[in-house]
N, CA, C and O atoms as CSV, one atom per row, in Angstrom:
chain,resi,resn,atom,element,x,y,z
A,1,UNK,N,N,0.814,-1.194,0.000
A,1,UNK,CA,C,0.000,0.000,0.000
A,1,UNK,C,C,0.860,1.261,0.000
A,1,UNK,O,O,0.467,2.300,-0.531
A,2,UNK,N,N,1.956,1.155,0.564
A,2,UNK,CA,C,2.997,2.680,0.083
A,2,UNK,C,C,2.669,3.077,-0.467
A,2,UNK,O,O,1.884,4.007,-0.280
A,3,UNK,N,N,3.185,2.484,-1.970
A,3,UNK,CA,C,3.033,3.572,-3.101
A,3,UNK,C,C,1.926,4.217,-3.420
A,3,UNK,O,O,1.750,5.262,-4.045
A,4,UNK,N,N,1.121,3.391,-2.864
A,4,UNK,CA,C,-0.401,3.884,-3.176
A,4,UNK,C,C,-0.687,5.360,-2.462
A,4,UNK,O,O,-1.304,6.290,-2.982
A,5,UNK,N,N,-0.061,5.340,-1.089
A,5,UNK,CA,C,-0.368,6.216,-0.420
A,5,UNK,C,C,0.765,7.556,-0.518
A,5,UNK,O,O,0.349,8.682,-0.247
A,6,UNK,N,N,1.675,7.425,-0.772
A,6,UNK,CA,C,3.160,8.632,-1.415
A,6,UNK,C,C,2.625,9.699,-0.986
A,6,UNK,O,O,2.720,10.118,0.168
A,7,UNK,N,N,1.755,10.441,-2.292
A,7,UNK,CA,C,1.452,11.384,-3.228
A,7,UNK,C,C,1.005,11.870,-1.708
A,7,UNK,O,O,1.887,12.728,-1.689
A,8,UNK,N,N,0.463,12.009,-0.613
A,8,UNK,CA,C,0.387,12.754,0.747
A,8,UNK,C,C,1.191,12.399,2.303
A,8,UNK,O,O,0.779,11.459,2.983
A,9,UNK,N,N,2.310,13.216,2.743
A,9,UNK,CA,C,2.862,12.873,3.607
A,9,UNK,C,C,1.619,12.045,4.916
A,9,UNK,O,O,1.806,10.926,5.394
A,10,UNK,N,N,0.553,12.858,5.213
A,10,UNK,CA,C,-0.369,12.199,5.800
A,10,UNK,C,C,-1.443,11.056,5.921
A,10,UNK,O,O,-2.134,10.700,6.875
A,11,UNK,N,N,-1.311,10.430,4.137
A,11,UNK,CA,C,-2.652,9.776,3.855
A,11,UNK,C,C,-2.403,8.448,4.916
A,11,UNK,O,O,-1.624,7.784,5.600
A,12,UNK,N,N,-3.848,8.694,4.392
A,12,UNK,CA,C,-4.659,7.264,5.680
A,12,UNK,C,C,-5.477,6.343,4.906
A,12,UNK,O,O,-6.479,6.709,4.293
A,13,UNK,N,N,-4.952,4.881,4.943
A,13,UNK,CA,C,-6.565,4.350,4.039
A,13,UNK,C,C,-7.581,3.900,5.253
A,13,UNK,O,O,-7.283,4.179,6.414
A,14,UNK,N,N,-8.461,3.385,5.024
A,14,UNK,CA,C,-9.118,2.610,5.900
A,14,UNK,C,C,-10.309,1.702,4.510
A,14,UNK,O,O,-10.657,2.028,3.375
A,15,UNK,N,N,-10.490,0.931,5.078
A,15,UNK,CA,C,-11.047,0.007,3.951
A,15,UNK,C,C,-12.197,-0.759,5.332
A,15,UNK,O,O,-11.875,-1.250,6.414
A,16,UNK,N,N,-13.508,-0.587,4.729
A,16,UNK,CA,C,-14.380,-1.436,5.812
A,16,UNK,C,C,-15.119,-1.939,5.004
A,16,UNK,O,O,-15.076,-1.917,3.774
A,17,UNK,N,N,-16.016,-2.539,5.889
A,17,UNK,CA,C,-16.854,-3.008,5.577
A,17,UNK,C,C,-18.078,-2.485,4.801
A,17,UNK,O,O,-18.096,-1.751,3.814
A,18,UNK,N,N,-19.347,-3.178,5.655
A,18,UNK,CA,C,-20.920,-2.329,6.022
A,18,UNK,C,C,-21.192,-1.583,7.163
A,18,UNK,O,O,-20.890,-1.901,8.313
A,19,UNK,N,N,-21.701,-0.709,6.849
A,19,UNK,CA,C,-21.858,0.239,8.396
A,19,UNK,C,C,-22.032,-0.861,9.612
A,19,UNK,O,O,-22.055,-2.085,9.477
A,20,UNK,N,N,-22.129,-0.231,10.632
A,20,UNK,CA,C,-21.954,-1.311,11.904
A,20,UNK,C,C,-23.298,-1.019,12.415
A,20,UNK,O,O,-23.909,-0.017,12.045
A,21,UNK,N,N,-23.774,-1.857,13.246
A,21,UNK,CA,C,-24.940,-1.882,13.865
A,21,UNK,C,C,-25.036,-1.291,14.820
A,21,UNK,O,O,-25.809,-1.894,15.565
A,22,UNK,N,N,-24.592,-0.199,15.362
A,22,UNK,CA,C,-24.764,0.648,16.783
A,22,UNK,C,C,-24.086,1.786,16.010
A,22,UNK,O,O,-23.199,1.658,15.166
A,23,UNK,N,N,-24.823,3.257,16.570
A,23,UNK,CA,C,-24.602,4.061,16.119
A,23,UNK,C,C,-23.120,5.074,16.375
A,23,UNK,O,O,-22.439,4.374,17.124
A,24,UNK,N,N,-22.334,6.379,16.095
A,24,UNK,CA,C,-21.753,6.654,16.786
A,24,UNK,C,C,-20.072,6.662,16.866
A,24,UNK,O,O,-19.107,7.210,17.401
A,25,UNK,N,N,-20.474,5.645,15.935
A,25,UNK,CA,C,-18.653,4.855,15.735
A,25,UNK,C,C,-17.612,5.776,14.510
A,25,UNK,O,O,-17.951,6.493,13.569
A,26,UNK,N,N,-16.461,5.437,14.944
A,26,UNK,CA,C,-15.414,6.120,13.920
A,26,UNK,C,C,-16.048,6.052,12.983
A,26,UNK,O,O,-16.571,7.105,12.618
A,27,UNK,N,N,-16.277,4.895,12.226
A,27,UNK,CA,C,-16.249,4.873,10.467
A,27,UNK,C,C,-17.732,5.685,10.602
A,27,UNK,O,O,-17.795,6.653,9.843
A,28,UNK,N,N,-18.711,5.501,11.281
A,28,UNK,CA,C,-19.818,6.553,10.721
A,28,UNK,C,C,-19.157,8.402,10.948
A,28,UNK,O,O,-19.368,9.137,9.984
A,29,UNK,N,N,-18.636,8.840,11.812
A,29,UNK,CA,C,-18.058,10.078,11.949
A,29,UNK,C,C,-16.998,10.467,10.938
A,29,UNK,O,O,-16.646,11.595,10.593
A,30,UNK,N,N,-16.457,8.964,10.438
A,30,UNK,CA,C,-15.564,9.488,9.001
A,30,UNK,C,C,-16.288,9.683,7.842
A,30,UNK,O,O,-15.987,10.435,6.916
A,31,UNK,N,N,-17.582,8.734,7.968
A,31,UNK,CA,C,-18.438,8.654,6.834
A,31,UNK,C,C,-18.769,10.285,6.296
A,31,UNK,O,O,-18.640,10.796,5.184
A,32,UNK,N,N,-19.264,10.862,7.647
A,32,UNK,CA,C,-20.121,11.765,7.634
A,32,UNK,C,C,-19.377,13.298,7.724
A,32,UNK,O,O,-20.098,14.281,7.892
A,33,UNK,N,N,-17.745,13.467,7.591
A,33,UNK,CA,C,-17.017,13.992,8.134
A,33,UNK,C,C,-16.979,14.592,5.774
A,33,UNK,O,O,-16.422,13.942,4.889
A,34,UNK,N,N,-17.530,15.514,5.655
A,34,UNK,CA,C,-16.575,16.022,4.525
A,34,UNK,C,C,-15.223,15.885,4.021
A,34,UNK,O,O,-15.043,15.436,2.890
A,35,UNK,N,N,-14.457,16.160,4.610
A,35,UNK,CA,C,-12.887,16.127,4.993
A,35,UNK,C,C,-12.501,14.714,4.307
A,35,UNK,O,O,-11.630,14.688,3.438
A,36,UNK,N,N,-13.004,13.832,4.618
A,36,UNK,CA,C,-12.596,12.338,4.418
A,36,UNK,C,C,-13.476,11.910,2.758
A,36,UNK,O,O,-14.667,12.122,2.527
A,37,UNK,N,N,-12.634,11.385,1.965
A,37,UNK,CA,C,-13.505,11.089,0.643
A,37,UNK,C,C,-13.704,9.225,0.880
A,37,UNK,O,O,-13.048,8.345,1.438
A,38,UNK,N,N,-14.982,9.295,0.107
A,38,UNK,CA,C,-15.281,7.636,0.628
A,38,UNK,C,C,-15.827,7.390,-0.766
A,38,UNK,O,O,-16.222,8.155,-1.645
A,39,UNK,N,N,-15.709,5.944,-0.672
A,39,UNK,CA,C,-16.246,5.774,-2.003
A,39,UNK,C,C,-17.341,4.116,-1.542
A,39,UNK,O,O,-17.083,3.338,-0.623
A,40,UNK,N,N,-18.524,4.018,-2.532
A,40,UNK,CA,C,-19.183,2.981,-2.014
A,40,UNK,C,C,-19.934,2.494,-3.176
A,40,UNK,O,O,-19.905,2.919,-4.331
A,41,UNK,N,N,-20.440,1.774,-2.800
A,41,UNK,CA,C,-21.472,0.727,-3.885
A,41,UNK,C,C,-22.769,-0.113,-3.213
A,41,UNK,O,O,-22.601,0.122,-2.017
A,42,UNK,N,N,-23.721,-0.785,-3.293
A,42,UNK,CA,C,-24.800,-1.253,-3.049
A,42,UNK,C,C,-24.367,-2.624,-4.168
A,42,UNK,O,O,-23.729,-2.700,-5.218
A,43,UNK,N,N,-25.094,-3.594,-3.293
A,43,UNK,CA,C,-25.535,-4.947,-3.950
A,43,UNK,C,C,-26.542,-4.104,-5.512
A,43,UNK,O,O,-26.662,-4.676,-6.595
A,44,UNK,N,N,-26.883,-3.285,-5.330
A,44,UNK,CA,C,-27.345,-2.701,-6.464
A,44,UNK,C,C,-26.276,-2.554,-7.725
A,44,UNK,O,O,-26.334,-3.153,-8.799
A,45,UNK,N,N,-25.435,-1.735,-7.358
A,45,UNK,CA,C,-24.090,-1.617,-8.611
A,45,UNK,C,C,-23.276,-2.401,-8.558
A,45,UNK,O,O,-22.094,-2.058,-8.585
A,46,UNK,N,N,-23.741,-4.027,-8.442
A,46,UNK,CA,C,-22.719,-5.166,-8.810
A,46,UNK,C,C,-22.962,-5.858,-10.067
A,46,UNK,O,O,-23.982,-6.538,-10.181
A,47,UNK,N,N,-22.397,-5.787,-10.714
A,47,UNK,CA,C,-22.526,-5.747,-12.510
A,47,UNK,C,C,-22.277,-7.472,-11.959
A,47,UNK,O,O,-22.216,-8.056,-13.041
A,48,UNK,N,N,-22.136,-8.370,-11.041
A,48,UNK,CA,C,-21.954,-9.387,-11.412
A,48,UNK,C,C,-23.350,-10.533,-10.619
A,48,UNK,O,O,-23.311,-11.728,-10.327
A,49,UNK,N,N,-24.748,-9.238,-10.450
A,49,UNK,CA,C,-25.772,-9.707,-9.641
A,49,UNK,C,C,-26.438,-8.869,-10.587
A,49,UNK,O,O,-26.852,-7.761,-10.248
A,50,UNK,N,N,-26.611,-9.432,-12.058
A,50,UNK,CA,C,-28.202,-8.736,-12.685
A,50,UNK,C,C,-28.903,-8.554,-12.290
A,50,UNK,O,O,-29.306,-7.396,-12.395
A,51,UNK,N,N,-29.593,-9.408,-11.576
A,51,UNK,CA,C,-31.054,-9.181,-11.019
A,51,UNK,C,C,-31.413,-9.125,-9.738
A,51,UNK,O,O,-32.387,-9.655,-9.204
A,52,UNK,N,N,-30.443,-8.347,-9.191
A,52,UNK,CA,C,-30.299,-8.006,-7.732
A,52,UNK,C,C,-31.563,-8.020,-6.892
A,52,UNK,O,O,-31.572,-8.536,-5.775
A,53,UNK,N,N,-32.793,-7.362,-7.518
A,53,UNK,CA,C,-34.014,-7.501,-6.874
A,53,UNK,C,C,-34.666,-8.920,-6.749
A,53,UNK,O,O,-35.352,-9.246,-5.780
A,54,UNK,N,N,-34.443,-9.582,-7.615
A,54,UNK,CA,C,-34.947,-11.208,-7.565
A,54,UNK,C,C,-33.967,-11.905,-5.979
A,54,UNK,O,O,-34.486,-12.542,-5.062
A,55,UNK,N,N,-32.441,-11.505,-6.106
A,55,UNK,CA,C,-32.037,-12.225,-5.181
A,55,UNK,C,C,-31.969,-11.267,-4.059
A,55,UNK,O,O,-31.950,-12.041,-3.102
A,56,UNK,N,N,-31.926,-10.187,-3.614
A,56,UNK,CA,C,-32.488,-9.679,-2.527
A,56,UNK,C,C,-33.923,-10.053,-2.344
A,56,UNK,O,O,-34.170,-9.653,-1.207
A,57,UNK,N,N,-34.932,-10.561,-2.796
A,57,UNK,CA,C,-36.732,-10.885,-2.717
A,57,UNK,C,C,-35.818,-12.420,-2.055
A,57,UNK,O,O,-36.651,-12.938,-1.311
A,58,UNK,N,N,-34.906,-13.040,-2.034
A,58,UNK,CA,C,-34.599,-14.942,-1.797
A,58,UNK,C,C,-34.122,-14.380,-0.515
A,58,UNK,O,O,-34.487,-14.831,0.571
A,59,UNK,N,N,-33.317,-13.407,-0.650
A,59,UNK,CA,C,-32.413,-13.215,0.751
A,59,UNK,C,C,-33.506,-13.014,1.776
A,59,UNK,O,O,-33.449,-13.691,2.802
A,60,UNK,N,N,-34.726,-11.956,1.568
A,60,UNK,CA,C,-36.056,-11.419,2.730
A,60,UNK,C,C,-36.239,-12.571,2.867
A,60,UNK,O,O,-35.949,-12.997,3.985
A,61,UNK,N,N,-36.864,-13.737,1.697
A,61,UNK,CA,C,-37.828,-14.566,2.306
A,61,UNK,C,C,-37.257,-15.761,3.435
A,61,UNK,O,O,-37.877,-16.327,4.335
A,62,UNK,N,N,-35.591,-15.918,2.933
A,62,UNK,CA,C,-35.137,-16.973,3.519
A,62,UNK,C,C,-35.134,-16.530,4.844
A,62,UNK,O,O,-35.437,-17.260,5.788
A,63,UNK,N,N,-34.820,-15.427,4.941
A,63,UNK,CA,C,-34.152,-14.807,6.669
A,63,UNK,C,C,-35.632,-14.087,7.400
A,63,UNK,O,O,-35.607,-13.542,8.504
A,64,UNK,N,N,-36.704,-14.195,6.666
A,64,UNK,CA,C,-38.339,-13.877,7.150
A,64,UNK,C,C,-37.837,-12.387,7.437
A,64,UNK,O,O,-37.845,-11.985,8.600
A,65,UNK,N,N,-37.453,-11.660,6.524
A,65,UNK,CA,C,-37.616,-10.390,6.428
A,65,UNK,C,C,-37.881,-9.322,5.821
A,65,UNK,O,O,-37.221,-9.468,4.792
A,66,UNK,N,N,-38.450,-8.229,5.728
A,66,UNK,CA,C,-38.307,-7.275,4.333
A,66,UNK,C,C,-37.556,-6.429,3.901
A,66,UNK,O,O,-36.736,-6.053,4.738
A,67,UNK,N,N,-37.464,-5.802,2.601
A,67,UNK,CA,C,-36.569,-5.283,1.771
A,67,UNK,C,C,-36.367,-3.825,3.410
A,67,UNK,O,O,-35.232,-3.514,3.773
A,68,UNK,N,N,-36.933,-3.544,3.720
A,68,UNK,CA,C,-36.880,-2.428,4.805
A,68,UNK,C,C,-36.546,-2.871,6.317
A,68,UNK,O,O,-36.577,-2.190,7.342
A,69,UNK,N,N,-36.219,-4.219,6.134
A,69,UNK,CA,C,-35.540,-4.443,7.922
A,69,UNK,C,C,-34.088,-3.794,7.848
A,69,UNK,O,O,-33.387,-3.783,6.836
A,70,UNK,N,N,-33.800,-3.331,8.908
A,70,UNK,CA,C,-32.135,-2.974,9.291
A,70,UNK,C,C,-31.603,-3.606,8.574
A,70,UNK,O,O,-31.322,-2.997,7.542
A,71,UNK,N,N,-31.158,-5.060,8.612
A,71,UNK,CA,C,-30.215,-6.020,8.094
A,71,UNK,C,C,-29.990,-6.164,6.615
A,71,UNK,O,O,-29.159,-6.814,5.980
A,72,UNK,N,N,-30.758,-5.541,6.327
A,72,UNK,CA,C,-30.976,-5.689,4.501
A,72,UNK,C,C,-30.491,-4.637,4.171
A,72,UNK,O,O,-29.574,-4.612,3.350
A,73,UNK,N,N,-31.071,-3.340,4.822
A,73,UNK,CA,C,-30.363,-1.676,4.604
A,73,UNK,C,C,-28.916,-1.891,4.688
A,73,UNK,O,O,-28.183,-1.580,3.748
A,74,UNK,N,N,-28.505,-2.370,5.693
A,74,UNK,CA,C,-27.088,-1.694,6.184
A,74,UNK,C,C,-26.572,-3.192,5.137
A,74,UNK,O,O,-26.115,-2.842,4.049
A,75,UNK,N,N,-26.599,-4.472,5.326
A,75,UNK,CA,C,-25.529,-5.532,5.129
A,75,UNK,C,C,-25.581,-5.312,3.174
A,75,UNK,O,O,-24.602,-5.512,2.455
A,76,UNK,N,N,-26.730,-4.946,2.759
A,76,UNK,CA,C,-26.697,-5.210,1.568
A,76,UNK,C,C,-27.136,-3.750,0.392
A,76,UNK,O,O,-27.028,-3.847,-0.830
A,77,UNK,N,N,-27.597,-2.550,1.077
A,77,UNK,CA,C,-27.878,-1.415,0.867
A,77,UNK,C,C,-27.101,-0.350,1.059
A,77,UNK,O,O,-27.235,0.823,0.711
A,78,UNK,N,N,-26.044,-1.063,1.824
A,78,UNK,CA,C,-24.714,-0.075,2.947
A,78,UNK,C,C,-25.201,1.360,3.789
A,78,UNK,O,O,-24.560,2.324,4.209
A,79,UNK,N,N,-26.581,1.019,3.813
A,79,UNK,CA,C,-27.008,2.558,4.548
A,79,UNK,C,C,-27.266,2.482,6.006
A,79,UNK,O,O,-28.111,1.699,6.439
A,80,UNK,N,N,-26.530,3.315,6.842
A,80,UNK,CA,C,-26.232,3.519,8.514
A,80,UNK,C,C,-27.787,3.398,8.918
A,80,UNK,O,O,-28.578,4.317,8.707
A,81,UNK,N,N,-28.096,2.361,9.429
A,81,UNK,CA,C,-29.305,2.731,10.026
A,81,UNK,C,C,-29.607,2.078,11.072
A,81,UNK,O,O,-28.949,1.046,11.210
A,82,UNK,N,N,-30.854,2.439,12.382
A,82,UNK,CA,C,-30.963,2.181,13.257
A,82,UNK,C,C,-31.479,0.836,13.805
A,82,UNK,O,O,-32.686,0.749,14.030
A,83,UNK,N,N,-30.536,-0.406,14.084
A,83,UNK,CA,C,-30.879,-1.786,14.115
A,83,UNK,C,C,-31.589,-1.840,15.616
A,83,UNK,O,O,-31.204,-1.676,16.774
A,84,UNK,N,N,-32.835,-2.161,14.956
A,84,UNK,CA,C,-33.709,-2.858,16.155
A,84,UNK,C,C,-34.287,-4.323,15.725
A,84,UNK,O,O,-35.385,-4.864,15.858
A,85,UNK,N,N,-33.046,-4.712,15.152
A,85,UNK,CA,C,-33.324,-6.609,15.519
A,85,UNK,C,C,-32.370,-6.966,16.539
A,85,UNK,O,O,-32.324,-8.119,16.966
């Protein structure tokens, strides 16, 4: 990762995951921090899951949940949100 990082005496990577399930945490304050550039994607912009809505509809039914529970937002939507499972 050096070279990658050179071009700023200071740079920092950080590489995560999916948001975390409790609110509050570094990576959401970096998320949300201007200063810091982030880059992201959704099970939506995976060119290697055409039909993302068919297999997110397998993922709800298997795990008895809907497209709008926490677990689906954050693990597969990547959006910070408030887990009450």
């Amino acid at each position: 990762m050096e070279p990658l990082l050179k071009d700023y005496s200071d740079s920092q990577l950080i590489i995560t995951g999916t948001p975390p399930r409790i609110s509050g945490t570094y990576f959401e304050l970096c998320w949300n921090d201007s200063n810091w550039k982030h880059y992201s994607w959704t099970m939506r912009n995976n060119v290697f899951i055409p039909n993302y809505e068919n297999v997110l509809a397998e993922v709800c039914k298997e795990k008895g949940l809907t497209f709008d529970s926490p677990l689906i937002q954050r693990e597969y939507m990547g959006k910070f949100v408030r887990d009450t499972e």
